[in-house]
C-alpha positions in Angstrom: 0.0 0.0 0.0 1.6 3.4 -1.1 0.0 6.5 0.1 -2.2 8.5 -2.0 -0.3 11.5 -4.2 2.8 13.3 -2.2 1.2 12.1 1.3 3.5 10.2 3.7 2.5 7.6 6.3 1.9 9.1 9.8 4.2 7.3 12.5 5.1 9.6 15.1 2.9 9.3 17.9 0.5 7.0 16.7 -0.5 3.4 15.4 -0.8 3.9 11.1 -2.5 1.2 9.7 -5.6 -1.1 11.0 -6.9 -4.5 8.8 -10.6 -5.2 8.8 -11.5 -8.4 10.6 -11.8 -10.5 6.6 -8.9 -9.0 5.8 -9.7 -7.1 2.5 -9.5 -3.7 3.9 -6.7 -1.5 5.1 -7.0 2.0 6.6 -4.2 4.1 7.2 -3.0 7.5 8.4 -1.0 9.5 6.0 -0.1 13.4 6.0 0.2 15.7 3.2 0.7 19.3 3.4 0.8 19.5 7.1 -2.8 17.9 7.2 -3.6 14.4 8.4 -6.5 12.2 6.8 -7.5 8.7 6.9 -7.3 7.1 3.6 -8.7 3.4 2.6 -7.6 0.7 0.3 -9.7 -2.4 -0.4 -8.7 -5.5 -2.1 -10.9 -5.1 -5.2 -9.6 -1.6 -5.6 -6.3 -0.3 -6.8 -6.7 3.4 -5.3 -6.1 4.5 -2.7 -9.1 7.0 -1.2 -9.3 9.5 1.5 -12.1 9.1 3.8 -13.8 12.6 3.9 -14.2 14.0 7.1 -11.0 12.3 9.0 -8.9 15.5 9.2 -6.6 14.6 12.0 -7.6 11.4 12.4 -5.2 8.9 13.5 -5.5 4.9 15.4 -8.5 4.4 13.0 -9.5 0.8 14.4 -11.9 -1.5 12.7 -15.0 -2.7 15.4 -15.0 -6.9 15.1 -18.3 -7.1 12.9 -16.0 -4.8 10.3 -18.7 -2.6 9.9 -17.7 0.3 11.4 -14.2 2.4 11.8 -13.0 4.0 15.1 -10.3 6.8 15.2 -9.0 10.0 17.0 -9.2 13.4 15.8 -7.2 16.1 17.3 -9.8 16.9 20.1 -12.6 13.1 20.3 -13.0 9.8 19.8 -15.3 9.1 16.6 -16.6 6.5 14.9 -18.0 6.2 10.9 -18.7 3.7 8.6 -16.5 4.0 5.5 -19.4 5.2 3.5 -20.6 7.5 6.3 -19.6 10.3 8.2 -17.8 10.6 11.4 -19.8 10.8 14.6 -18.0 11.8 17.8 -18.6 9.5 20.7 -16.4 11.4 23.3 -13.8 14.0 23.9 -10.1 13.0 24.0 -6.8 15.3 24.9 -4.1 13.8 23.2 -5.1 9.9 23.0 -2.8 6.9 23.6 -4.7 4.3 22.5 -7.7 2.9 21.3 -9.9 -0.6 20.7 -13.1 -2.4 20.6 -14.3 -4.7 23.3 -17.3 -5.8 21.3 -19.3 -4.6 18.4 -20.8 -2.3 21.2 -18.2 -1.2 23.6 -14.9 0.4 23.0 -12.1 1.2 25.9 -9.4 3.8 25.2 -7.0 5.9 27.0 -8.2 9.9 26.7 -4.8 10.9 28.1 -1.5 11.1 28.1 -1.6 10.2 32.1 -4.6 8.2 32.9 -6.2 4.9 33.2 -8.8 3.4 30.4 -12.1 3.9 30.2 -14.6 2.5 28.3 -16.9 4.0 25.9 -19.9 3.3 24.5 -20.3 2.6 20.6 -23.5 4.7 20.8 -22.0 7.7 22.4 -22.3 8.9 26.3 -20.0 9.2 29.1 -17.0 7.1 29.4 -16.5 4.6 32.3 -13.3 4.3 34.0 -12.1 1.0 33.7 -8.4 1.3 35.5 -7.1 3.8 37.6 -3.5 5.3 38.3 -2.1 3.2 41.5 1.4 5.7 42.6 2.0 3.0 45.1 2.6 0.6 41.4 4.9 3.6 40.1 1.6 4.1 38.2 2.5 7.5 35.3 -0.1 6.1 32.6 -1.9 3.4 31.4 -1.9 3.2 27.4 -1.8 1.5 24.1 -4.8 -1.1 25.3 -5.0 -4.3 23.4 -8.4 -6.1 23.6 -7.7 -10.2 24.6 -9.8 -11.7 21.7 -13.6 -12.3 23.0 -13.8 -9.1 24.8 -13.2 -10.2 28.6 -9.8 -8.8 29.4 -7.3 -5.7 28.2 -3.8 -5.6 28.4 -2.1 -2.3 28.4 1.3 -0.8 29.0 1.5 0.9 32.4 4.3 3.8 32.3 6.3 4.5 35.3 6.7 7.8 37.2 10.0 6.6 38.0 11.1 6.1 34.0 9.0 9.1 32.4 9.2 8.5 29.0 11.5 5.1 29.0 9.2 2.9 28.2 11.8 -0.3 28.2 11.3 -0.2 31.7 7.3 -0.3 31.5 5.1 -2.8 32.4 2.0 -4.7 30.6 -0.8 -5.6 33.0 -4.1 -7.0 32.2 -7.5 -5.7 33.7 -10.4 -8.0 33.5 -13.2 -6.0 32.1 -16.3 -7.5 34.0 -14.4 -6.9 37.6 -12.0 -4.3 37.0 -9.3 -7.0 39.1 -5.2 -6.3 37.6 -3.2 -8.9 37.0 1.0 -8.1 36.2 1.4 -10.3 32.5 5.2 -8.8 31.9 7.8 -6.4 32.9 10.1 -4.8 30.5 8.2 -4.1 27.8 5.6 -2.6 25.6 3.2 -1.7 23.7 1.4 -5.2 23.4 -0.7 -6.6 20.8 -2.8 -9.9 21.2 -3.1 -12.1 18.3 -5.3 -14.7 17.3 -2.9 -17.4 17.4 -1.7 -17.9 21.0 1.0 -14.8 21.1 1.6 -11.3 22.1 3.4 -9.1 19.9 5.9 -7.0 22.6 8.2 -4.4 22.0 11.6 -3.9 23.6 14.6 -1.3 23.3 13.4 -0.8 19.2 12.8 -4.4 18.7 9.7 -6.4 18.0 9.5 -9.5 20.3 6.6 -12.5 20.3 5.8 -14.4 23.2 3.4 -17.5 23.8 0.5 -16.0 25.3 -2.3 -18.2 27.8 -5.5 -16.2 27.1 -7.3 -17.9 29.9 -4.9 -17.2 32.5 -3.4 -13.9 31.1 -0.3 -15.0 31.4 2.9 -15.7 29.2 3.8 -19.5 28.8 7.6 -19.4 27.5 
């Protein structure tokens, strides 16, 4: 996939590219001309198209049905379908992180220093889901990765005593029904979940994979 005329992939603060759930859709972020945009590329297609509407927009996330897309703008968290327009579901200041815990419910991070919170897909209030514990050299909880089914998130938790090293972070898991924290890994960051039994880590600039219980929330080797 090659961004559309002299725009360049956005990778600076934020995840670039999200897959749809079959796998024939990408969605990226790209800049051109100082101005960010979400642009789409489908299997069946050779263009590459912008998705009106998505100035700013960055961490676009595809729900798990595929039918609708959620990003970040500069100022909330929105939602569209990719034949629609965005609708904003809540405000955000400077997002670290977004995902879908079911077609209905997504959990994000609003702030740079913050726990999650969960949102609904039809707009209202967020929820907090995790909160800052200082006494767990709590800074920020970010980057959340939903464990496939929906039932627990793992996250990176950044330390007040490493600001901004995040080698020295720590993933922990929160289990959405309860809100109960469990420590998965220390050293590392942010986490993906994949569909085969392993977490995608990284770790001082290089990508790691590591067996991954999904029952237990814990690493097996």
């Amino acid at each position: 996939v090659m961004p559309a005329g002299k725009s360049a992939l956005r990778l600076d603060t934020r995840p670039a590219l999200t897959i749809s759930p079959d796998g024939n859709t990408i969605v990226f972020s790209a800049t051109e001309a100082g101005v960010t945009r979400l642009y789409v590329r489908r299997r069946d297609d050779a263009e590459v198209h912008v998705l009106p509407g998505t100035e700013g927009g960055a961490d676009a996330v595809f729900s798990p049905d595929g039918k609708w897309l959620a990003f970040v703008s500069q100022t909330d968290l929105m939602k569209m379908s990719l034949d629609g327009k965005p609708l904003s579901l809540a405000k955000v200041n400077d997002s670290r992180g977004i995902g879908w815990l079911n077609d209905q419910e997504l959990v994000m991070s609003p702030e740079t220093a913050v726990g999650l919170s969960i949102v609904q897909a039809s707009g209202g209030p967020p929820k907090p889901l995790t909160t800052l514990d200082p006494k767990s050299d709590d800074r920020t909880h970010r980057w959340p990765a939903v464990v496939p089914g929906g039932k627990a998130v793992l996250f990176t938790v950044g330390k007040i005593s490493s600001p901004d090293n995040y080698d020295d972070s720590r993933i922990d898991a929160v289990i959405v029904a309860t809100g109960e924290r469990r420590k998965v890994m220390e050293g590392a960051s942010f986490v993906r979940v994949l569909p085969n039994g392993f977490l995608m880590i990284a770790k001082g600039g290089t990508m790691f994979a590591v067996p991954f219980d999904a029952e237990r929330l814990a690493t097996t080797g």
